[in-house]
C-alpha atoms as a printed R data frame, in Angstrom:
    type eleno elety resid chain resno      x       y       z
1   ATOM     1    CA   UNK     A     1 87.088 -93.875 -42.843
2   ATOM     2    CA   UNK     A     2 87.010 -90.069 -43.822
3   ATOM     3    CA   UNK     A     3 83.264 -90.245 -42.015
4   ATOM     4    CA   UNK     A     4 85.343 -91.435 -38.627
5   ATOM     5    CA   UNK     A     5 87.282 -88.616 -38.982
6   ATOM     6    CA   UNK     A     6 84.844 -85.500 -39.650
7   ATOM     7    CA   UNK     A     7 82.894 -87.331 -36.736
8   ATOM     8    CA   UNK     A     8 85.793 -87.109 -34.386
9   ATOM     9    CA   UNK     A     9 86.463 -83.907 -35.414
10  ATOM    10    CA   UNK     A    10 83.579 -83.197 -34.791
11  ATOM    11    CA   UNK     A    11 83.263 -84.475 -31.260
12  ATOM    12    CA   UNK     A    12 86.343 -82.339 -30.236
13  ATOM    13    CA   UNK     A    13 85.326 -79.649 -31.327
14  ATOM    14    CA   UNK     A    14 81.647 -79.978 -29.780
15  ATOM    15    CA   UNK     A    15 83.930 -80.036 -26.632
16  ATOM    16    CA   UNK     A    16 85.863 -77.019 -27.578
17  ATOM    17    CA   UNK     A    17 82.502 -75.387 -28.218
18  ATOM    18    CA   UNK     A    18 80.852 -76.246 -25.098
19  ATOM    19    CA   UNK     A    19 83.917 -74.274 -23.203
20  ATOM    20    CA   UNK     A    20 83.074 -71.306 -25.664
21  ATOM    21    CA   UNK     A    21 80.110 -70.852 -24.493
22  ATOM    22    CA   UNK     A    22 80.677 -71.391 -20.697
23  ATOM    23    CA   UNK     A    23 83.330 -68.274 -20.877
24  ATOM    24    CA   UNK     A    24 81.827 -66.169 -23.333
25  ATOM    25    CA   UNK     A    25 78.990 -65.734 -20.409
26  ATOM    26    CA   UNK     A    26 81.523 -65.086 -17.753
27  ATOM    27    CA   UNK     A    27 84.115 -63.308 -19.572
28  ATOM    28    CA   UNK     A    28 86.681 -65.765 -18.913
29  ATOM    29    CA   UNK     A    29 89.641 -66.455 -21.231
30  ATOM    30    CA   UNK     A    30 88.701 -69.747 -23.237
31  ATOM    31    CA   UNK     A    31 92.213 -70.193 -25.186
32  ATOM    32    CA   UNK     A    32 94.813 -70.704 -22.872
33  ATOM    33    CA   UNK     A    33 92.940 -71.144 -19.385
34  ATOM    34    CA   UNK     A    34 92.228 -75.319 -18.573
35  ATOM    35    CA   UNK     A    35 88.827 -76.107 -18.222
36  ATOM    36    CA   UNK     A    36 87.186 -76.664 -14.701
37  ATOM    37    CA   UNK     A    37 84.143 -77.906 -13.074
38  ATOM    38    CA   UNK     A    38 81.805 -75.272 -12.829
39  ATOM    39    CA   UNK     A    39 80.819 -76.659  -9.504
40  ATOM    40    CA   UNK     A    40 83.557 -77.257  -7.395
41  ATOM    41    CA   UNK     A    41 86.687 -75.352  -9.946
42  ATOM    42    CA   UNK     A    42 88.580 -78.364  -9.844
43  ATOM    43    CA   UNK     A    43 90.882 -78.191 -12.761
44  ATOM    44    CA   UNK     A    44 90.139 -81.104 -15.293
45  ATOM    45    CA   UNK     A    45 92.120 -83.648 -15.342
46  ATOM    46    CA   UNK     A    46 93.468 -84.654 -19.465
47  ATOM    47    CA   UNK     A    47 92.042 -87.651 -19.424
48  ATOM    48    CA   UNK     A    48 88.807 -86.872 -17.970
49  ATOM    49    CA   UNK     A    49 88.632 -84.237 -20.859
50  ATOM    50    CA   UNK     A    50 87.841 -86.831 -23.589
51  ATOM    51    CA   UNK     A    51 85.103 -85.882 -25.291
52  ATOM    52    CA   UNK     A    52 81.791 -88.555 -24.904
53  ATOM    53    CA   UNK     A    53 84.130 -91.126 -23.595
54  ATOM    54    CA   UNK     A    54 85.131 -89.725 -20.281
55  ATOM    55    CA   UNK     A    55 81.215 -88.283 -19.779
56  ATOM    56    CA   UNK     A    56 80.432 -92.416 -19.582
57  ATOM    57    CA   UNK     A    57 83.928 -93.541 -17.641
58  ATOM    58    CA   UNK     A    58 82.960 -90.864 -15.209
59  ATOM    59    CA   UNK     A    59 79.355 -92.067 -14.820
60  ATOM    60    CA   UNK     A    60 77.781 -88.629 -15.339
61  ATOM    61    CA   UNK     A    61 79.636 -87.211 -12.495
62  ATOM    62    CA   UNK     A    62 82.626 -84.657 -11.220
63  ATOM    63    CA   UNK     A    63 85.625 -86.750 -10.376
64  ATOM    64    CA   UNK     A    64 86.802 -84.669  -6.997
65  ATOM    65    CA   UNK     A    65 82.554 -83.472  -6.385
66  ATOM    66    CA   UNK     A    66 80.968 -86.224  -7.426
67  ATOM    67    CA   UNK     A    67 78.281 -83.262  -9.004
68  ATOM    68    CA   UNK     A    68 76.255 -84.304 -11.761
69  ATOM    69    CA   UNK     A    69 77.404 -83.290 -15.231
70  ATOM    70    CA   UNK     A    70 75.103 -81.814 -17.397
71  ATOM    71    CA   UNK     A    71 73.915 -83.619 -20.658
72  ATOM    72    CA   UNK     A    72 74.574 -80.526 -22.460
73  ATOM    73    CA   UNK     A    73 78.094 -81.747 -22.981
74  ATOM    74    CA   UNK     A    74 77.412 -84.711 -24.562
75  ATOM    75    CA   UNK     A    75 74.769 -83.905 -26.257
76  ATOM    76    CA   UNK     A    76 76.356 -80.771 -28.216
77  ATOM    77    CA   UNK     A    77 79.658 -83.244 -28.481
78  ATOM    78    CA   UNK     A    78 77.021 -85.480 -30.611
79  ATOM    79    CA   UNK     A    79 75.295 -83.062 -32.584
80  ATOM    80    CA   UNK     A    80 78.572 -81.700 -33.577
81  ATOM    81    CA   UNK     A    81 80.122 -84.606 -35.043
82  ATOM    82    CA   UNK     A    82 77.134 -85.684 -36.603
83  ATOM    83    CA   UNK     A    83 76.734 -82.136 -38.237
84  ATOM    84    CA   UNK     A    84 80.597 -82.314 -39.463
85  ATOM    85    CA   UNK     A    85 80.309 -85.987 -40.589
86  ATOM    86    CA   UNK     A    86 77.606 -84.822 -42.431
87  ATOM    87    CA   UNK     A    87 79.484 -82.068 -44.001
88  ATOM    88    CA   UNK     A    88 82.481 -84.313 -44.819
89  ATOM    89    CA   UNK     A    89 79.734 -86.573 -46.801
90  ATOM    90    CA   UNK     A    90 78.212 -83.928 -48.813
91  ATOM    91    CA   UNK     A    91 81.074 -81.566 -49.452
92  ATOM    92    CA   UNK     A    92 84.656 -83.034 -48.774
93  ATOM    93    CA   UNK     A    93 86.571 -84.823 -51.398
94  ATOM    94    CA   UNK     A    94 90.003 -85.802 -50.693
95  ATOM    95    CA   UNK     A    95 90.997 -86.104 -54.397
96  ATOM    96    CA   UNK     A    96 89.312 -83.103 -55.171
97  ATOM    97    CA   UNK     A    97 91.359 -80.127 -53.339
98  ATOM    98    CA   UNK     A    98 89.127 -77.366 -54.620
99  ATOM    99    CA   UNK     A    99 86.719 -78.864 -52.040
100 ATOM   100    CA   UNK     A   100 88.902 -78.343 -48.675
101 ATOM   101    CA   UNK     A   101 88.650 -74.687 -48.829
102 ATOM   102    CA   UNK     A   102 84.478 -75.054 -49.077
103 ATOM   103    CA   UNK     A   103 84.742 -77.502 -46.434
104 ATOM   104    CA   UNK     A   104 86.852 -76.181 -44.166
105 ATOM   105    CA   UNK     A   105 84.364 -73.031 -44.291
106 ATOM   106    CA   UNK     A   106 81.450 -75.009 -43.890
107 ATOM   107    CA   UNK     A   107 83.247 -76.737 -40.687
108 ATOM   108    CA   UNK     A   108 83.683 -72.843 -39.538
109 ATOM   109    CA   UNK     A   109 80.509 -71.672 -39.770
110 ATOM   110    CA   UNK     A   110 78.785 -75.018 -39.004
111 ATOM   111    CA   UNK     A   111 81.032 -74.539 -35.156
112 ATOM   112    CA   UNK     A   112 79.726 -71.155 -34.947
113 ATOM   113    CA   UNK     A   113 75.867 -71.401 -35.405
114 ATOM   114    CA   UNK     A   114 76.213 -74.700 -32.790
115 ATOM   115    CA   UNK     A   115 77.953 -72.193 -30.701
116 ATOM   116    CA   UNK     A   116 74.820 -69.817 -31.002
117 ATOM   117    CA   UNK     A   117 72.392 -72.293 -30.786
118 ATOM   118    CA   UNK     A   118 73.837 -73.546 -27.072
119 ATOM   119    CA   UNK     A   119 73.833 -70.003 -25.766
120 ATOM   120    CA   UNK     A   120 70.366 -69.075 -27.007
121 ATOM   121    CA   UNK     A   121 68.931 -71.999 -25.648
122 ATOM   122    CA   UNK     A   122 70.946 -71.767 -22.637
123 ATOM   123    CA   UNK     A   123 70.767 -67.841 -21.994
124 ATOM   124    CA   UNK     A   124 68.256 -66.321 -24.104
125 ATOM   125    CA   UNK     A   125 70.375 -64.333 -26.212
126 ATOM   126    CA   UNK     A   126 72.778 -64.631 -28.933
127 ATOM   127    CA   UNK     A   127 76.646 -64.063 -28.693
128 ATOM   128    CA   UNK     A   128 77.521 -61.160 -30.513
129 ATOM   129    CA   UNK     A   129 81.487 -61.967 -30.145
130 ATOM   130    CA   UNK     A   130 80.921 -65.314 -32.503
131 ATOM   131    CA   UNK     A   131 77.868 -63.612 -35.068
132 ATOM   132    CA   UNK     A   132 79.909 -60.793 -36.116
133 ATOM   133    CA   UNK     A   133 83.156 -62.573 -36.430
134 ATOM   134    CA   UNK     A   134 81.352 -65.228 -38.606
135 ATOM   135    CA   UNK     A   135 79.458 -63.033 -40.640
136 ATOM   136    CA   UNK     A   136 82.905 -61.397 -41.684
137 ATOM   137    CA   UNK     A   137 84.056 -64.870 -42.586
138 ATOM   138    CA   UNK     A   138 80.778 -65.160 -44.945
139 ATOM   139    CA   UNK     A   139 81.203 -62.156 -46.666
140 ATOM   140    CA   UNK     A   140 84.842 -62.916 -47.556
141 ATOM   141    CA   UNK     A   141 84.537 -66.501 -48.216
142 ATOM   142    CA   UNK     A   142 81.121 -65.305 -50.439
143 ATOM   143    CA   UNK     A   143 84.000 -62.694 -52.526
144 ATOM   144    CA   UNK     A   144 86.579 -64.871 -52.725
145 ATOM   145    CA   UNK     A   145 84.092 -67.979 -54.143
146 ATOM   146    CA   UNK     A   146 82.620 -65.408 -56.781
147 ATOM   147    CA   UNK     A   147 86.123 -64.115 -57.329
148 ATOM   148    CA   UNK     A   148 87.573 -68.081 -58.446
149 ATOM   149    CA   UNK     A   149 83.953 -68.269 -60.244
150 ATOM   150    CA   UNK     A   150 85.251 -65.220 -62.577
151 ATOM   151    CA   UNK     A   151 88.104 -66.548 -63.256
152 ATOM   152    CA   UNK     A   152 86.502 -69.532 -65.049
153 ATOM   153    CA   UNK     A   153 83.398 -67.513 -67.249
154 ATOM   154    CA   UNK     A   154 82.394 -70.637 -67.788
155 ATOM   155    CA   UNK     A   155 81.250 -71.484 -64.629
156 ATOM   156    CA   UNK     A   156 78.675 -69.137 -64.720
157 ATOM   157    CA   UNK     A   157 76.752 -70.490 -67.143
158 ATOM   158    CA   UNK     A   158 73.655 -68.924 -68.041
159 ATOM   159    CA   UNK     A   159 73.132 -68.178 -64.030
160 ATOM   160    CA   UNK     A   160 73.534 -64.329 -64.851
161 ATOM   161    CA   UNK     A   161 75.100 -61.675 -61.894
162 ATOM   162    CA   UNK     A   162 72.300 -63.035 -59.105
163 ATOM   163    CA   UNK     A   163 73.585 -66.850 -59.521
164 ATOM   164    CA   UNK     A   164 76.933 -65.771 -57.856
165 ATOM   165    CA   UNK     A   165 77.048 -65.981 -54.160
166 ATOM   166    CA   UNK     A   166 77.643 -62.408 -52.921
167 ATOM   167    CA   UNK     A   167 74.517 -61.467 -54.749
168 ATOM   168    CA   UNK     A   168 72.310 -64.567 -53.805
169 ATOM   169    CA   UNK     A   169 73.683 -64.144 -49.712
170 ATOM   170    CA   UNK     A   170 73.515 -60.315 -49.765
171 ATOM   171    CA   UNK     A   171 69.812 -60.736 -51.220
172 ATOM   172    CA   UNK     A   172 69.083 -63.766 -48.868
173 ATOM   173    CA   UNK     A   173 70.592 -61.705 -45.721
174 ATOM   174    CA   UNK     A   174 69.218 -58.752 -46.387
175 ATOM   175    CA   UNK     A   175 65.605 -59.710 -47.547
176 ATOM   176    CA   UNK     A   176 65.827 -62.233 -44.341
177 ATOM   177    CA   UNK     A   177 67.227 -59.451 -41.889
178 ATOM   178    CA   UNK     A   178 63.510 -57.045 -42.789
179 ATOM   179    CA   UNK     A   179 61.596 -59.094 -42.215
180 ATOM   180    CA   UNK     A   180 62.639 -60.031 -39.252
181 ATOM   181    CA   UNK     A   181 63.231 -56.163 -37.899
182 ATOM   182    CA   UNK     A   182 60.113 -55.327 -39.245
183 ATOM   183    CA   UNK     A   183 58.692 -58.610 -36.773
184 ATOM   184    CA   UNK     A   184 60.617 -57.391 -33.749
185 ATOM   185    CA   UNK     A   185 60.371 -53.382 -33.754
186 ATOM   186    CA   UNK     A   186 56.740 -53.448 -34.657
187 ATOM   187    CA   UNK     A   187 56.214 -55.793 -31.505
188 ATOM   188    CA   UNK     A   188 58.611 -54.158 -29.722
189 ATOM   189    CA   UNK     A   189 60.508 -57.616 -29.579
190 ATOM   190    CA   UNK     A   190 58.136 -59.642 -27.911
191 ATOM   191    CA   UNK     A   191 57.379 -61.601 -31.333
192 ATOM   192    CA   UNK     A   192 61.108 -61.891 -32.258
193 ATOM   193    CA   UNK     A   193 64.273 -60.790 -30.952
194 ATOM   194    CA   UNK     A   194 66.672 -58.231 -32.142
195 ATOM   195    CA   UNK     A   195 69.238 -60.635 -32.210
196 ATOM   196    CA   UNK     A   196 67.463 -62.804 -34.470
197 ATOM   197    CA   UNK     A   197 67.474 -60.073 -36.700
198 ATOM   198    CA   UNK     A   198 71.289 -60.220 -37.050
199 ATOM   199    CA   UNK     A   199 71.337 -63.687 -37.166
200 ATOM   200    CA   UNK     A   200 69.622 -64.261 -39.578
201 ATOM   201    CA   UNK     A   201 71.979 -61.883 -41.825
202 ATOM   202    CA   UNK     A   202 74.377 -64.835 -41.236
203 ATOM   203    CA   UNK     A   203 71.873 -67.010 -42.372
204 ATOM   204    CA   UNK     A   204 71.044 -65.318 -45.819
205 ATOM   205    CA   UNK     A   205 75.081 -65.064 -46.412
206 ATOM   206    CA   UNK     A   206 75.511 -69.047 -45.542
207 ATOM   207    CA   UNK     A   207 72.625 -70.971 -47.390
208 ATOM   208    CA   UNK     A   208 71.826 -67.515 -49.699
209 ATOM   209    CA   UNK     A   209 68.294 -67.407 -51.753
210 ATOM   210    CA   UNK     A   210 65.880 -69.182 -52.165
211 ATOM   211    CA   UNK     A   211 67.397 -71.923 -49.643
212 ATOM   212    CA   UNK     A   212 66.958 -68.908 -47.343
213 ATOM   213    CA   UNK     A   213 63.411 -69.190 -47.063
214 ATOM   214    CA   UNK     A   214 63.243 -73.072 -46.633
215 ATOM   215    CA   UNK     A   215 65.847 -72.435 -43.799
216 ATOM   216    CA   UNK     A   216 62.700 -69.790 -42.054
217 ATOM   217    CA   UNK     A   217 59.750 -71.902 -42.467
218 ATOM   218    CA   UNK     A   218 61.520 -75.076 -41.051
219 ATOM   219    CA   UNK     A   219 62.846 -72.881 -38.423
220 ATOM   220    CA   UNK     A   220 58.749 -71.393 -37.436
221 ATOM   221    CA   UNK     A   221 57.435 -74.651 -38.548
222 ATOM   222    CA   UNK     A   222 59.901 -76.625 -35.843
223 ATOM   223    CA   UNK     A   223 59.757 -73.374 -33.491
224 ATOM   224    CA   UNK     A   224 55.565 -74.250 -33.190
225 ATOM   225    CA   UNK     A   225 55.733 -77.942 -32.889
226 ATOM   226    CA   UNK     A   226 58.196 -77.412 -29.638
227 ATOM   227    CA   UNK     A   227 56.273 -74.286 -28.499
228 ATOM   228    CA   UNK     A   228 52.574 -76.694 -28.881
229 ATOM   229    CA   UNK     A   229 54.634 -79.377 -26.955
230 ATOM   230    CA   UNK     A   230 56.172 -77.383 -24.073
231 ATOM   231    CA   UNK     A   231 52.185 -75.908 -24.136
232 ATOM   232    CA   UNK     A   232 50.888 -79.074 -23.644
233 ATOM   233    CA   UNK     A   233 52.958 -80.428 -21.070
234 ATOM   234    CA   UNK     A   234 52.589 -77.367 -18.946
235 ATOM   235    CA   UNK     A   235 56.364 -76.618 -19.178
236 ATOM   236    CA   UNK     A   236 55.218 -73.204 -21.044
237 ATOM   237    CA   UNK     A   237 52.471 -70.519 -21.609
238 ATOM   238    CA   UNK     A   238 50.697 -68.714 -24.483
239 ATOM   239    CA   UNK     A   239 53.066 -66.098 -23.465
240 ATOM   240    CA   UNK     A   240 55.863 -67.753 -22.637
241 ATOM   241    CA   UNK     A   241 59.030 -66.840 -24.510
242 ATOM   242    CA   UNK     A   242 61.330 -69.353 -26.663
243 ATOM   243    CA   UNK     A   243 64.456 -69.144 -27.909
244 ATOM   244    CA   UNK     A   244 64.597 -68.608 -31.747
245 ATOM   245    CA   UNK     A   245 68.183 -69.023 -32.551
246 ATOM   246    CA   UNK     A   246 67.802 -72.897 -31.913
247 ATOM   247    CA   UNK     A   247 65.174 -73.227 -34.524
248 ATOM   248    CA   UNK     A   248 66.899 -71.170 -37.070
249 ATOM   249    CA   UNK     A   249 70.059 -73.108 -36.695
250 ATOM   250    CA   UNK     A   250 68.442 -76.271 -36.945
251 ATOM   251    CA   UNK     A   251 66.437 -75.014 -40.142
252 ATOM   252    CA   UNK     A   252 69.412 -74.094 -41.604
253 ATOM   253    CA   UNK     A   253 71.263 -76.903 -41.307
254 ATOM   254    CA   UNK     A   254 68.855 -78.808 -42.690
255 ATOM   255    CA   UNK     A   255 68.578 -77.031 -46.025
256 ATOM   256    CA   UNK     A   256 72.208 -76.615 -46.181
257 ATOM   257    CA   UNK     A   257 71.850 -80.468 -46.448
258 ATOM   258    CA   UNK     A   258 68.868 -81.547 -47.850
259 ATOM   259    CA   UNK     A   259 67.327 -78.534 -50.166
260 ATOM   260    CA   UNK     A   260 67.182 -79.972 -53.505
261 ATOM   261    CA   UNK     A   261 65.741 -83.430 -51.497
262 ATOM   262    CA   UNK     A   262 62.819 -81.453 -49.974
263 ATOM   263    CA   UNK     A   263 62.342 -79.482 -53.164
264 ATOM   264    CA   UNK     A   264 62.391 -82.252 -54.942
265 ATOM   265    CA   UNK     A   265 59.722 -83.515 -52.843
266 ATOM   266    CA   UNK     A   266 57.354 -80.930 -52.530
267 ATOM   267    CA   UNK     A   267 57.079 -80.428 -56.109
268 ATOM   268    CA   UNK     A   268 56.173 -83.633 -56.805
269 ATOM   269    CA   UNK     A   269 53.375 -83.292 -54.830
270 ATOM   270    CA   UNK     A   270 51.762 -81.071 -57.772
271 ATOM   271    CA   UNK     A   271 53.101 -82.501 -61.006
């Protein structure tokens, strides 16, 4: 039942998030203003506003238009609540009420890389109004984890000062944020992005180290397999450009999930 919920959640907020990114590119004010179709700027009706459902009631189409609507909307609707169900299974326990804080922080951050991940793919470039405002988030939620940690000695175990996580993101960020600046000034960006290079800072303070490097070579290992694709089909060139951000997201949410799985795994293969 809990699953039903973070999936529904999930779902609404995918919704929420797909408006995000619609008026972050046009500047428009995406808190009070009702959402329209970007086709005709009808106003939306409530109940054709329900996220997934009213996509199939309404056949794929604008109500008043009769436009197509993009599978964008679903599709980030889906991923969402899938990401936050998934979050809800690893990390939520009602009983347990030291876990809403984590969750609800994992939820946050989770709504913001989705959020970055549409508009890269989408624009080519990476939102700097939803990267800096969750990086803050990090860094505080990162303090105020290490501060409850203290509080316990215990809990520290035999970790030592880099097993806290302000020390393990800050490394993680920072070691993640050269090398990418060092990829994208020495080719003048046309290996990586600038943006990238701040993203990934968010990154390092999310998943911090080592998960940080699983997180990169999923994110170049599942950047190539698309790039080879798109190649192959013609859709792209040796040349062609490809939105990182996408890649790094995905990576990331993958080892937030799965590290000690695929860890696990790998070293197995030599023992």
């Amino acid at each position: 039942m809990m699953l039903i919920i973070f999936l529904l959640l999930g779902l609404a907020i995918g919704s929420f998030l797909n408006v995000l990114v619609y008026r972050l590119r046009f500047a428009e004010e995406f808190l009070w203003d009702r959402s329209k179709c970007p086709h005709c700027q009808h106003m939306i009706r409530w109940y054709d506003n329900v996220p997934l459902l009213s996509f199939i009631l309404l056949k794929f189409r604008c109500r008043d238009c009769k436009e197509k609507i993009s599978f964008q909307y679903p599709l980030v609707e889906i991923f969402t609540g899938i990401i936050f169900a998934l979050i809800g299974y690893f990390f939520f326990n009602l009983e347990n009420t030291a876990t809403w804080l984590t969750t609800f922080y994992y939820l946050l951050i989770s709504g913001a890389l989705i959020a970055i991940l549409v508009y890269d793919w989408l624009y080519m470039e990476i939102p700097g109004e939803v990267l800096w405002v969750a990086i803050s988030i990090a860094i505080a939620y990162n303090l105020q984890a290490d501060w409850a940690s203290f509080g316990n000695i215990s809990s520290l175990g035999g970790a030592g000062i880099l097993g806290v996580r302000t020390y393990a993101g800050a490394l993680a960020a920072f070691g993640a944020f050269l090398f990418f600046f060092l990829l994208s000034t020495l080719s003048r960006e046309k290996w990586m992005g600038m943006g990238d290079s701040y993203l990934v800072i968010l990154l390092g303070l999310f998943v911090g180290f080592p998960e940080i490097l699983l997180a990169l070579f999923l994110a170049f290992f599942l950047g190539s397999i698309y790039g080879i694709i798109m190649i192959v089909i013609g859709k792209k060139k040796m040349k062609s450009q490809l939105p990182f951000a996408p890649f790094l997201v995905m990576g990331t949410f993958v080892t937030l999930f799965f590290f000690e799985q695929i860890m696990t795994w790998y070293l197995g293969l030599f023992l």
